[in-house]
N, CA, C and O atoms as CSV, one atom per row, in Angstrom:
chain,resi,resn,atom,element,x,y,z
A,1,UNK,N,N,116.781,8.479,-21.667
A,1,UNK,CA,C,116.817,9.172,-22.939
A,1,UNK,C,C,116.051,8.412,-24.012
A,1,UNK,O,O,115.769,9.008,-25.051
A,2,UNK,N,N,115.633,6.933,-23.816
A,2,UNK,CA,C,115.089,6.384,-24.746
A,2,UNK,C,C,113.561,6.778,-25.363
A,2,UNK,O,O,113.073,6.606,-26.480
A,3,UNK,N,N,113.049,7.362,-24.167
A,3,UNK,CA,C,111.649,8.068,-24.026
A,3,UNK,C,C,111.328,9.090,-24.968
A,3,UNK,O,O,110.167,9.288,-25.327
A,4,UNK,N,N,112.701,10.018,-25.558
A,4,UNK,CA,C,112.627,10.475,-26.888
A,4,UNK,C,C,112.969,10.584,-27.922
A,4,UNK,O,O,113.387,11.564,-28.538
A,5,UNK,N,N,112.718,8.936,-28.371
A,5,UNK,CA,C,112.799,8.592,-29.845
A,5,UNK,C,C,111.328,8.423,-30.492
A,5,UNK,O,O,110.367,7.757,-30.107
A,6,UNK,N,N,111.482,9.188,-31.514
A,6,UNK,CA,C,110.447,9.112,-32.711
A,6,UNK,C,C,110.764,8.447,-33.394
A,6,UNK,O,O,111.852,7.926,-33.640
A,7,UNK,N,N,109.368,8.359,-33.976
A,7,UNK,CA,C,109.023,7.270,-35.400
A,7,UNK,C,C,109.730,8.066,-36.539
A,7,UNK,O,O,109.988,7.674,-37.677
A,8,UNK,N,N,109.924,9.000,-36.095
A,8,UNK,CA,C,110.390,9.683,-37.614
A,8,UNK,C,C,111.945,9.344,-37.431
A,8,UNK,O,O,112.685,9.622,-38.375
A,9,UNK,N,N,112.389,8.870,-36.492
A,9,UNK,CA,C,113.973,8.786,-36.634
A,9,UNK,C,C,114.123,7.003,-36.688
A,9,UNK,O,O,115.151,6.385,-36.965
A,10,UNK,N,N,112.883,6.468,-36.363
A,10,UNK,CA,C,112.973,4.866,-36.599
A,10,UNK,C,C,112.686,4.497,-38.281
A,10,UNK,O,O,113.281,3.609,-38.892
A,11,UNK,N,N,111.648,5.388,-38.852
A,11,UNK,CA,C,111.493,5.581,-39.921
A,11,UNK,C,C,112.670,5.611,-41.217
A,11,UNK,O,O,112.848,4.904,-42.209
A,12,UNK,N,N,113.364,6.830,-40.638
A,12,UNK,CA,C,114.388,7.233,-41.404
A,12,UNK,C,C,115.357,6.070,-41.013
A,12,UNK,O,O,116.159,5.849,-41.921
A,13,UNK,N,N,115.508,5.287,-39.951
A,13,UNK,CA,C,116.740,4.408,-39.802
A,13,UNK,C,C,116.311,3.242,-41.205
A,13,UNK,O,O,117.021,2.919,-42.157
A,14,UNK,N,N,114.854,2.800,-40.861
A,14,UNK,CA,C,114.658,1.654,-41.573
A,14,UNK,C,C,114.683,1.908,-43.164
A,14,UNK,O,O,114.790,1.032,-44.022
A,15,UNK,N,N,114.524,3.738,-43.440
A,15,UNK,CA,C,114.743,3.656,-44.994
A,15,UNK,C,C,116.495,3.936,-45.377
A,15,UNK,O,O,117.165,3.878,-46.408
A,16,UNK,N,N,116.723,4.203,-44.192
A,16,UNK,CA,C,118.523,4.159,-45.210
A,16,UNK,C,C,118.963,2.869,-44.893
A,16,UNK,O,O,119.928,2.564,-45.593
A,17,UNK,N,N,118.582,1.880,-44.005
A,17,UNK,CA,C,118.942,0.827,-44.150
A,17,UNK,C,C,118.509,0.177,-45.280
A,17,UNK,O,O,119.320,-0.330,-46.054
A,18,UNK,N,N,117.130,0.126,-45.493
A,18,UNK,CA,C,116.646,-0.288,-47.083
A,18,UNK,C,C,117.555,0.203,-48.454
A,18,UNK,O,O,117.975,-0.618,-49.270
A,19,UNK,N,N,117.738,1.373,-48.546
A,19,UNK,CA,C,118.353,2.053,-49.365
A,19,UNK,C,C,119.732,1.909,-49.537
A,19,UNK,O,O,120.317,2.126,-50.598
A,20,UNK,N,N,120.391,1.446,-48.216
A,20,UNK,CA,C,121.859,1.309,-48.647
A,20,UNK,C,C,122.409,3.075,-48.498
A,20,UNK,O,O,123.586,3.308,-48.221
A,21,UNK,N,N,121.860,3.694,-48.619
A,21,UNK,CA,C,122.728,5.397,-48.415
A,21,UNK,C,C,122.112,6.134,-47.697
A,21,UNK,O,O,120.993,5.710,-47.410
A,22,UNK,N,N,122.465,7.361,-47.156
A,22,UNK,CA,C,121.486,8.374,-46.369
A,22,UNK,C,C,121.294,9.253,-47.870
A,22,UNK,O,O,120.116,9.611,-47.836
A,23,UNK,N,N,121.648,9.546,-48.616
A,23,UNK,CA,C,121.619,9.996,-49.714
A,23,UNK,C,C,119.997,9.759,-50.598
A,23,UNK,O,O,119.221,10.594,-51.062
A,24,UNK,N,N,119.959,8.675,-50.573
A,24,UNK,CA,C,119.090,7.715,-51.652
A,24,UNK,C,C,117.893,7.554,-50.199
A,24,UNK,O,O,116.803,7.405,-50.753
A,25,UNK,N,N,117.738,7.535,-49.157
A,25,UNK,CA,C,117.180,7.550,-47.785
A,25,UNK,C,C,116.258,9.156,-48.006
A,25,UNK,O,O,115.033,9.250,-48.090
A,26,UNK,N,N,117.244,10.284,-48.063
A,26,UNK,CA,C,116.659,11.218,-47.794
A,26,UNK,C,C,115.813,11.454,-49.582
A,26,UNK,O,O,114.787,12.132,-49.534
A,27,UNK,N,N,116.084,11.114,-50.517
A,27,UNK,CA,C,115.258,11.454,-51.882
A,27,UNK,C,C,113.734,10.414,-51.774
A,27,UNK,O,O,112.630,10.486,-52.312
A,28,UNK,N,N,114.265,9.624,-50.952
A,28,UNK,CA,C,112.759,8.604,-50.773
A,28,UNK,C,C,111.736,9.118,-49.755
A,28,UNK,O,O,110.569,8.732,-49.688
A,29,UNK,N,N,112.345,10.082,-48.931
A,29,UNK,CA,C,111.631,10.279,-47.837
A,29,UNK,C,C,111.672,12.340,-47.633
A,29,UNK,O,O,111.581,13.060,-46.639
A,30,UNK,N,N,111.839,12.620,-49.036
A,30,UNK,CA,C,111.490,13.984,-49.170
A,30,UNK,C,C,112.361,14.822,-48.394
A,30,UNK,O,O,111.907,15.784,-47.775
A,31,UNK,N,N,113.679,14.499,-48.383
A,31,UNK,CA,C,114.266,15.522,-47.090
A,31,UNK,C,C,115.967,15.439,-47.658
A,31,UNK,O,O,116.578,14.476,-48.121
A,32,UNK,N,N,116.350,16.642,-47.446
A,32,UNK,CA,C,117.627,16.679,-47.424
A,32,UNK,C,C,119.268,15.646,-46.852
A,32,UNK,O,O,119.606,15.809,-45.680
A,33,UNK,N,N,119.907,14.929,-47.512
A,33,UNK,CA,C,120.957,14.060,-46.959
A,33,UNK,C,C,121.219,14.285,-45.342
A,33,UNK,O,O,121.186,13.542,-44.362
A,34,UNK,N,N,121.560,16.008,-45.608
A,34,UNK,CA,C,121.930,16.093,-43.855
A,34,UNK,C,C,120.843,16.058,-42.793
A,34,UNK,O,O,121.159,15.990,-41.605
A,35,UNK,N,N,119.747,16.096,-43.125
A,35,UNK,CA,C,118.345,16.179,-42.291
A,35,UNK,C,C,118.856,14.483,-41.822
A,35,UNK,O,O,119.242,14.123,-40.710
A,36,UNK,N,N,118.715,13.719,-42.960
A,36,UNK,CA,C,119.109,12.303,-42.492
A,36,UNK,C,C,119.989,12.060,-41.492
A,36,UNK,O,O,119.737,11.699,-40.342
A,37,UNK,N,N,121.312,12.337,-42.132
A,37,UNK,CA,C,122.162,12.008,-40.973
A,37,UNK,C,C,122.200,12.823,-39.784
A,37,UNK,O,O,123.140,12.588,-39.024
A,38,UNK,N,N,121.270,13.862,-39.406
A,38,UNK,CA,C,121.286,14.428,-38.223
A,38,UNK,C,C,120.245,13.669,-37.552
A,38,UNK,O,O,120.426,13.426,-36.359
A,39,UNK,N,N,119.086,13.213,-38.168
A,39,UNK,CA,C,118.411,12.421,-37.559
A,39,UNK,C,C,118.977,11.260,-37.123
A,39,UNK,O,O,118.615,10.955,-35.987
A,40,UNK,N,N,119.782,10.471,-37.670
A,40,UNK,CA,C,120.227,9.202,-37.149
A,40,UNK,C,C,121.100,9.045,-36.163
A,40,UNK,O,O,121.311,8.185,-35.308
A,41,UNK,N,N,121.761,10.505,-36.602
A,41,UNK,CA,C,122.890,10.706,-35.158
A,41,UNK,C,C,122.545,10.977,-33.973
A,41,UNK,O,O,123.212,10.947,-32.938
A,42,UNK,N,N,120.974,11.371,-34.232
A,42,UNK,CA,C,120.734,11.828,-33.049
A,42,UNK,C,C,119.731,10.942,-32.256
A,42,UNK,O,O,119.356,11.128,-31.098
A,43,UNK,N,N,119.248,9.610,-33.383
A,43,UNK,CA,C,118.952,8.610,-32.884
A,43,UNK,C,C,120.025,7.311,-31.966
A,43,UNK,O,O,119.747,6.482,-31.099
A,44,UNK,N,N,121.373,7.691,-32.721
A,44,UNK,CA,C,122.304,6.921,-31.944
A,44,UNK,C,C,122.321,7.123,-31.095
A,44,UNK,O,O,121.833,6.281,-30.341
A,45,UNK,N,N,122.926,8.481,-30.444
A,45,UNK,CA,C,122.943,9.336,-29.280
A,45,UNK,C,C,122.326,9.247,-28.334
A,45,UNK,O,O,122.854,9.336,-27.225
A,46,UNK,N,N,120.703,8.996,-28.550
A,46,UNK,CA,C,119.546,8.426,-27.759
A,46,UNK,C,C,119.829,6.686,-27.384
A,46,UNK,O,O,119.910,6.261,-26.232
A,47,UNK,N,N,119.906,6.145,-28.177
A,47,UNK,CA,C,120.093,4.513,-28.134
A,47,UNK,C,C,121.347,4.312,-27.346
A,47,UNK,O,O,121.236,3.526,-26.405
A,48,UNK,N,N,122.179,4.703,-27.481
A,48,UNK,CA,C,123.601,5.231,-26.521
A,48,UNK,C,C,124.792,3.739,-27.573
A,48,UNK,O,O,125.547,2.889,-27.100
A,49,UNK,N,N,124.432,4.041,-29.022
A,49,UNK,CA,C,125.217,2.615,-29.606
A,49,UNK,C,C,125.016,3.322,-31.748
A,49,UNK,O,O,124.124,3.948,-32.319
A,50,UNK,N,N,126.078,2.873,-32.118
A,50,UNK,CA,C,126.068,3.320,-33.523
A,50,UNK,C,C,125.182,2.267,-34.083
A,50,UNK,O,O,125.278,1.050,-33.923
A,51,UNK,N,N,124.339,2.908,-34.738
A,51,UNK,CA,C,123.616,1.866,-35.999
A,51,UNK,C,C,124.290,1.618,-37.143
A,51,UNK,O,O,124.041,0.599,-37.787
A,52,UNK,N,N,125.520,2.788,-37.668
A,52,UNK,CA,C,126.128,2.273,-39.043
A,52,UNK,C,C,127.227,2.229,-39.168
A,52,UNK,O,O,127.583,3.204,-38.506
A,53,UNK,N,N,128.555,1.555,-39.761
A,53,UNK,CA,C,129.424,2.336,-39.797
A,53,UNK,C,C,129.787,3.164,-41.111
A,53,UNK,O,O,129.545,2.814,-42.266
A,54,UNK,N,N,130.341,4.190,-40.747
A,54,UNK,CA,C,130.361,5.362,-41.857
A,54,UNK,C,C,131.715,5.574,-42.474
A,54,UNK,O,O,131.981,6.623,-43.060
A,55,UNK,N,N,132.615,4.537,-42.340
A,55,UNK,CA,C,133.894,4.537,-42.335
A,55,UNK,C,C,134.070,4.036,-43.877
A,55,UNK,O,O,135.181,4.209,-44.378
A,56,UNK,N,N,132.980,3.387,-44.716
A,56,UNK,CA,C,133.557,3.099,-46.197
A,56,UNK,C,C,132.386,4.825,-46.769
A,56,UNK,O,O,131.838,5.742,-46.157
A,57,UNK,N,N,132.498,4.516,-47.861
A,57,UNK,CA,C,131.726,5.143,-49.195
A,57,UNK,C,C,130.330,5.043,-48.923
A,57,UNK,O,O,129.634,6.018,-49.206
A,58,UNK,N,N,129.756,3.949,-48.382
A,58,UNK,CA,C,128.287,3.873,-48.205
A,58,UNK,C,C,128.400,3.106,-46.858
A,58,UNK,O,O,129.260,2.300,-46.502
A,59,UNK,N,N,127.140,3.642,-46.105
A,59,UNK,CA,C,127.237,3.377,-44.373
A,59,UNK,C,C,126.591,2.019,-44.444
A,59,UNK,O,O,125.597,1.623,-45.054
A,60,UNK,N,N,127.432,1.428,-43.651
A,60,UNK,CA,C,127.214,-0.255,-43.361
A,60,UNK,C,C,126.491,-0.403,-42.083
A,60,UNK,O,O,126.790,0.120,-41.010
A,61,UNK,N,N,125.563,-1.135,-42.324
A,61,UNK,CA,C,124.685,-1.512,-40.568
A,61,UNK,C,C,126.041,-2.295,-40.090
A,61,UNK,O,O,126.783,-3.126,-40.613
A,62,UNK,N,N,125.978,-1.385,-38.410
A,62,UNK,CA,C,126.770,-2.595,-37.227
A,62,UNK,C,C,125.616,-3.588,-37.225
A,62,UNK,O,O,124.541,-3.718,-37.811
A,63,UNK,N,N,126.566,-4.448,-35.982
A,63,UNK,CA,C,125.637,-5.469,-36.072
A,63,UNK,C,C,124.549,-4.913,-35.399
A,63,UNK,O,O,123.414,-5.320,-35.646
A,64,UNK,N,N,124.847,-3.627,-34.198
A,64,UNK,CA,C,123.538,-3.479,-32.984
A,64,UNK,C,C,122.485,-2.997,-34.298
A,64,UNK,O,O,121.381,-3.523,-34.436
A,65,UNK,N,N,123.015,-1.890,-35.256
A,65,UNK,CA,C,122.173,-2.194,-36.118
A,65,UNK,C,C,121.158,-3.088,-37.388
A,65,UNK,O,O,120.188,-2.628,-37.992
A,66,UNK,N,N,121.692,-4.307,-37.504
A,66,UNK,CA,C,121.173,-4.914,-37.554
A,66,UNK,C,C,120.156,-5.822,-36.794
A,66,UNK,O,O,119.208,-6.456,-37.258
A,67,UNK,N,N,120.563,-5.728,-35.600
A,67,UNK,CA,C,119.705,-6.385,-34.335
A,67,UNK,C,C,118.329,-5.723,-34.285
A,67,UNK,O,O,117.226,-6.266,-34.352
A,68,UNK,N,N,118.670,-4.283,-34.139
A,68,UNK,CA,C,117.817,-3.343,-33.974
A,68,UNK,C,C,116.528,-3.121,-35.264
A,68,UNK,O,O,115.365,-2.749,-35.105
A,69,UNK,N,N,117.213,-3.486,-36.484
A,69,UNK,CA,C,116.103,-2.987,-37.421
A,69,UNK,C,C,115.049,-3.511,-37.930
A,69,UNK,O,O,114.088,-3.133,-38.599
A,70,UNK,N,N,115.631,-4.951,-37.236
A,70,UNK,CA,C,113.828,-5.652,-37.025
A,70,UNK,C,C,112.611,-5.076,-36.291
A,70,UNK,O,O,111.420,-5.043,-36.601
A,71,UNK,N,N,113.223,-4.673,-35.321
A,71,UNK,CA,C,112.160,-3.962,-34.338
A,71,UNK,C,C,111.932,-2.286,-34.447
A,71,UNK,O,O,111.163,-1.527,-33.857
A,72,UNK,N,N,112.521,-2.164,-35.036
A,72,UNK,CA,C,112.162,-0.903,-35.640
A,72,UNK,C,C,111.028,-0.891,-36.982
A,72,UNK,O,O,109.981,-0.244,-36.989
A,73,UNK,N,N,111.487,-1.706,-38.007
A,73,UNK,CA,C,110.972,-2.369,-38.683
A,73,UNK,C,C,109.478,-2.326,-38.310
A,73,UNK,O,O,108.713,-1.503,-38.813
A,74,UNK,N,N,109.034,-3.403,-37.255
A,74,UNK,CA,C,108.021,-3.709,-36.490
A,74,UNK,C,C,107.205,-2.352,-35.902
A,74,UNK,O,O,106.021,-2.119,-36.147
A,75,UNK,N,N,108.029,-1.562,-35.128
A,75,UNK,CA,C,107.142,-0.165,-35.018
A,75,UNK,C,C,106.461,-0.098,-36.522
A,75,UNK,O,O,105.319,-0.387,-36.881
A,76,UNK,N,N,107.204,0.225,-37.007
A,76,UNK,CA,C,106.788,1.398,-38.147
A,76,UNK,C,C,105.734,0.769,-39.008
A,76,UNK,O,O,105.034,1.476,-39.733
A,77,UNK,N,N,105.561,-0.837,-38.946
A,77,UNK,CA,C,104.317,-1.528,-39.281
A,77,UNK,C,C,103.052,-1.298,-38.856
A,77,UNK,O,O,101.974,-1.163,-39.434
A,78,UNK,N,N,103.507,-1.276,-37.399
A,78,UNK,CA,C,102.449,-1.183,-36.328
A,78,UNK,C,C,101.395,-0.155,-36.755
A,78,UNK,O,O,100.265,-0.186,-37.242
A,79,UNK,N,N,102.424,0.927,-36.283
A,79,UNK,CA,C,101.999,2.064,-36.869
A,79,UNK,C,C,100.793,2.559,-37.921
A,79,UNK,O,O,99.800,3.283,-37.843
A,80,UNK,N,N,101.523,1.659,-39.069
A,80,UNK,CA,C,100.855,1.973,-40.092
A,80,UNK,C,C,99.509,1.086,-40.261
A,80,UNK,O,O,98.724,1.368,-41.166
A,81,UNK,N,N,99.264,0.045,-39.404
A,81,UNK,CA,C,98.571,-0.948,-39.431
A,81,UNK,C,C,97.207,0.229,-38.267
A,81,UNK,O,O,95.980,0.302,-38.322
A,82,UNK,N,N,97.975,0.756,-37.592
A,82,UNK,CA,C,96.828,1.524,-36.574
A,82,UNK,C,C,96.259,2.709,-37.608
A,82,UNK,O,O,95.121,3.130,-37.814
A,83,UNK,N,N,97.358,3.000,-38.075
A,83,UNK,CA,C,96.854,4.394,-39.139
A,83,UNK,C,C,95.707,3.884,-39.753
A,83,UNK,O,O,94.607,4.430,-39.669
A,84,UNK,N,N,95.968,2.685,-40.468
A,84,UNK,CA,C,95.088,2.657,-41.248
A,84,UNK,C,C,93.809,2.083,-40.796
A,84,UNK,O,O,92.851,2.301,-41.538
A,85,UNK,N,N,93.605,1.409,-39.753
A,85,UNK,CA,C,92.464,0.368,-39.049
A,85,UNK,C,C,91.841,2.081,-38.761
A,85,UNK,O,O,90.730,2.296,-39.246
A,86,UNK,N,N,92.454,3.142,-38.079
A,86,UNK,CA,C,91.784,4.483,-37.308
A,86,UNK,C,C,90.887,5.141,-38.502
A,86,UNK,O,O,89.727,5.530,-38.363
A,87,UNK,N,N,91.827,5.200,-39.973
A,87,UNK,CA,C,90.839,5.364,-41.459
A,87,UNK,C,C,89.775,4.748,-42.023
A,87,UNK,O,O,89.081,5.061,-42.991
A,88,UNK,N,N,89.746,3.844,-41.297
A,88,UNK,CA,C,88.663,3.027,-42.318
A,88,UNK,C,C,87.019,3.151,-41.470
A,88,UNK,O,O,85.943,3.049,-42.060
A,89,UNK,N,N,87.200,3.406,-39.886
A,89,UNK,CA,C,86.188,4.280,-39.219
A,89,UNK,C,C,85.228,3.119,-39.463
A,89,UNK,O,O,84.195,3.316,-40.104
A,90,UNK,N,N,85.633,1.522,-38.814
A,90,UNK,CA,C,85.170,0.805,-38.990
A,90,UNK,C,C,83.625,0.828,-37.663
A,90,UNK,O,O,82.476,0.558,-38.015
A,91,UNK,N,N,84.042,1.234,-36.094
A,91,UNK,CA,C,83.416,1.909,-35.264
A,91,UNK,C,C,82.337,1.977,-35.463
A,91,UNK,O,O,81.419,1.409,-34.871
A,92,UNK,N,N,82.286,3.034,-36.757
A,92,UNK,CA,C,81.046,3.938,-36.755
A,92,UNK,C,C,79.971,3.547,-37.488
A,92,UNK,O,O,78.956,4.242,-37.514
């Protein structure tokens, strides 16, 4: 099941972790609260382990989530590091 996780759900992990809320997560990243937490749930689900706990007022990284959001982290650099090296059409 790990085979279908997106960047858009590693994305969204690393901005509500930044953010501290799925709330304040989804206004940074143009999308509705519940878009968030359906994405993340459904990133847990895939990972087969909770990234937050949701049990106070504002969702706390477990620890797997904390383990995890370095390397998530790291995708989403990557990423953007290829995006942008593919723009600049150095190649040509």
């Amino acid at each position: 099941m790990l085979d279908g996780i997106s960047l858009d759900q590693l994305t969204t992990f690393v901005t509500a972790a930044e953010t501290g809320s799925f709330s304040a997560a989804g206004r940074k990243l143009g999308r509705a609260q519940s878009v968030v937490s359906q994405n993340l749930a459904n990133l847990e689900t895939q990972l087969g382990i909770q990234l937050f706990d949701r049990s106070a007022r504002y969702p706390v990284l477990t620890a797997a989530g904390r383990a995890l959001l370095a390397d998530a982290r790291a995708v989403a650099e990557d990423l953007a590091k290829l995006k942008a090296r593919a723009r600049t059409s150095w190649w040509t």
